[in-house]
C-alpha positions as CSV (number, residue, x, y, z in Angstrom):
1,X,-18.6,-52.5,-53.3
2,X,-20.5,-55.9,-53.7
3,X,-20.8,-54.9,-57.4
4,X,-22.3,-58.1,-59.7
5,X,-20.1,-57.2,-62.7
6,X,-16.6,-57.6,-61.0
7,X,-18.0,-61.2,-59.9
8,X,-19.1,-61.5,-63.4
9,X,-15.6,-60.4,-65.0
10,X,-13.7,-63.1,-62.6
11,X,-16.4,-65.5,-63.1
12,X,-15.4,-64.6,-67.4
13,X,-11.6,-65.0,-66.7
14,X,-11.9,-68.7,-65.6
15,X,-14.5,-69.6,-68.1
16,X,-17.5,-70.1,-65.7
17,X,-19.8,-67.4,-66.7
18,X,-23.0,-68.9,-69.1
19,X,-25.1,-65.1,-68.8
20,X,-26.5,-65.7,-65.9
21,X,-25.5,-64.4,-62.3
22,X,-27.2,-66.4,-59.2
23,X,-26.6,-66.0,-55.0
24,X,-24.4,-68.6,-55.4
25,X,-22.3,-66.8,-57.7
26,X,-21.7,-64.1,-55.2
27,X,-19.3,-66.0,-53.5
28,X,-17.5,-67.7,-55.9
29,X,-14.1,-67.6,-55.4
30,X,-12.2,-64.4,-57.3
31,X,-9.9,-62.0,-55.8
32,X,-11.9,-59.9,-58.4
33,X,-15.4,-60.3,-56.4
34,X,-16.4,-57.2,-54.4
35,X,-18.8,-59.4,-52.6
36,X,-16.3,-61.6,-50.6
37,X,-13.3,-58.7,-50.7
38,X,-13.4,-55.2,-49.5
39,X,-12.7,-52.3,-51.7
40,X,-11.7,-52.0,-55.3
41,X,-10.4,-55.8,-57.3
42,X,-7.2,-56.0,-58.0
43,X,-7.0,-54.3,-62.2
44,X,-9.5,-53.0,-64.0
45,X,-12.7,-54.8,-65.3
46,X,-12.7,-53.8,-68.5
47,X,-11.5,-51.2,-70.9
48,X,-13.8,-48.6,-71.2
49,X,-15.2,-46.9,-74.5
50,X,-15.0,-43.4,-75.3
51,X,-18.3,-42.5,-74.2
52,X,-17.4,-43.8,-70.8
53,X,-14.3,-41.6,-70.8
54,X,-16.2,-39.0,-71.7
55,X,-18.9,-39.5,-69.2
56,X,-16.0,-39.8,-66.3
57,X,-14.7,-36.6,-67.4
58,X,-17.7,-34.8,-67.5
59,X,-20.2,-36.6,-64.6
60,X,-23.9,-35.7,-65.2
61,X,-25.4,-33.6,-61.8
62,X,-27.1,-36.6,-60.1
63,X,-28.4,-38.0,-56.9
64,X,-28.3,-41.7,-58.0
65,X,-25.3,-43.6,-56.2
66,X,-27.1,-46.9,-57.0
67,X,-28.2,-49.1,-59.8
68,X,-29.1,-53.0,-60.0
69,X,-30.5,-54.9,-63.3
70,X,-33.9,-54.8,-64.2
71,X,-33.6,-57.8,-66.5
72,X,-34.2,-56.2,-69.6
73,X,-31.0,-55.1,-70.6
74,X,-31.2,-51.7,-68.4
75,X,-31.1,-51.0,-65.0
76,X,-33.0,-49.2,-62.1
77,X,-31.0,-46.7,-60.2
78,X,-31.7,-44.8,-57.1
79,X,-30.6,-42.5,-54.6
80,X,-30.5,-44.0,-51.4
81,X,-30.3,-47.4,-50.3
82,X,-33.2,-48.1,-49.0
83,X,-34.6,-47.2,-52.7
84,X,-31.9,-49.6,-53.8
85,X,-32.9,-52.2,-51.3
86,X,-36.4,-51.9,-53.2
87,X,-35.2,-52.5,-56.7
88,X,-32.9,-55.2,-55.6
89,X,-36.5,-57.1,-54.6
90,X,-38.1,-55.9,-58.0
91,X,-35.5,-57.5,-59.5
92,X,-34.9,-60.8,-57.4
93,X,-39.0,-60.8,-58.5
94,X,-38.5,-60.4,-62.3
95,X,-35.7,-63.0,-62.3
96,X,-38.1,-65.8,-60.2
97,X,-41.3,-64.7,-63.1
98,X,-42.9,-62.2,-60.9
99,X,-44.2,-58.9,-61.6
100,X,-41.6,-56.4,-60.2
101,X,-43.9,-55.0,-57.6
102,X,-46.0,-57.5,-55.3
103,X,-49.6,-57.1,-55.5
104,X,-51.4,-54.7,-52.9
105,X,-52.3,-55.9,-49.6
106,X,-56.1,-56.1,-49.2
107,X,-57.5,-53.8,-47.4
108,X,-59.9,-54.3,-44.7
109,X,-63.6,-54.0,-44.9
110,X,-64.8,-50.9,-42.4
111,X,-66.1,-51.8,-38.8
112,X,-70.1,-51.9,-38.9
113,X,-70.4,-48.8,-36.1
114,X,-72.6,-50.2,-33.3
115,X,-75.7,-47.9,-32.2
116,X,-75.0,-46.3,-28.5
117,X,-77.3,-47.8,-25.8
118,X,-76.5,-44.2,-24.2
119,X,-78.1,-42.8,-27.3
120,X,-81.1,-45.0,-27.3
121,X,-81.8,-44.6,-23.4
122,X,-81.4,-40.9,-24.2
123,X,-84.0,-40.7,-26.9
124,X,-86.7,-42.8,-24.6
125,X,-86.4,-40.7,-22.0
126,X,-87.4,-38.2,-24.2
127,X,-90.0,-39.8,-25.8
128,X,-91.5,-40.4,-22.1
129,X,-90.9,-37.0,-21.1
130,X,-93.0,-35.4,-23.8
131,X,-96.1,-37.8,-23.8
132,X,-96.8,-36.9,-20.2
């Protein structure tokens, strides 16, 4: 699953969470992180609200399958994981300070075009041609 908030909830359970998840976290040692084991943790990682039981009864018709922070309290979701690959670098660059999105790659100025010695042999030969 490699999900942070199961790390996060194990993490919780032995008092080792301060609100803020690193790449070192990812393998701490929980049979409740999805990062080191395969499949679902052992129990539940929380009790969810109404809303959420709601939500799971009645799915909304979407595409998204993935989501990662955006480090303002939200999230960015997406529908394939290459999209998701994305956002995971928009936000490993808002956690360093960075904007979200690097800055453009600068383009390159436009070849001079270089005049056609076939062109300018061509044109004198006309020029000689018609002042005989």
């Amino acid at each position: 699953m490699q999900c942070d908030p199961t790390v996060i909830y194990g993490m919780e359970r032995l008092g080792k969470y301060n609100g803020t998840l690193t790449g070192k976290d990812l393998s701490f040692d929980s049979p409740y992180n999805t990062y080191e084991h395969g499949g679902l943790p052992p129990g539940p990682i929380g009790n969810p609200g109404e809303a959420s039981l709601r939500a799971a009864l009645h799915p909304a018709d979407t595409k998204l399958l993935y989501f990662v922070a955006n480090t303002q309290g939200g999230h960015f979701f997406s529908a394939t994981l290459a999209e998701h690959n994305k956002n995971v670098m928009k936000y490993r660059r808002l956690s360093a300070g960075l904007p979200a999105d690097p800055p453009p790659a600068p383009v390159p100025a436009p070849k001079a075009k270089k005049h056609s010695t076939k062109t300018a042999a061509h044109h004198s030969t006309k020029h000689q041609g018609q002042a005989q």
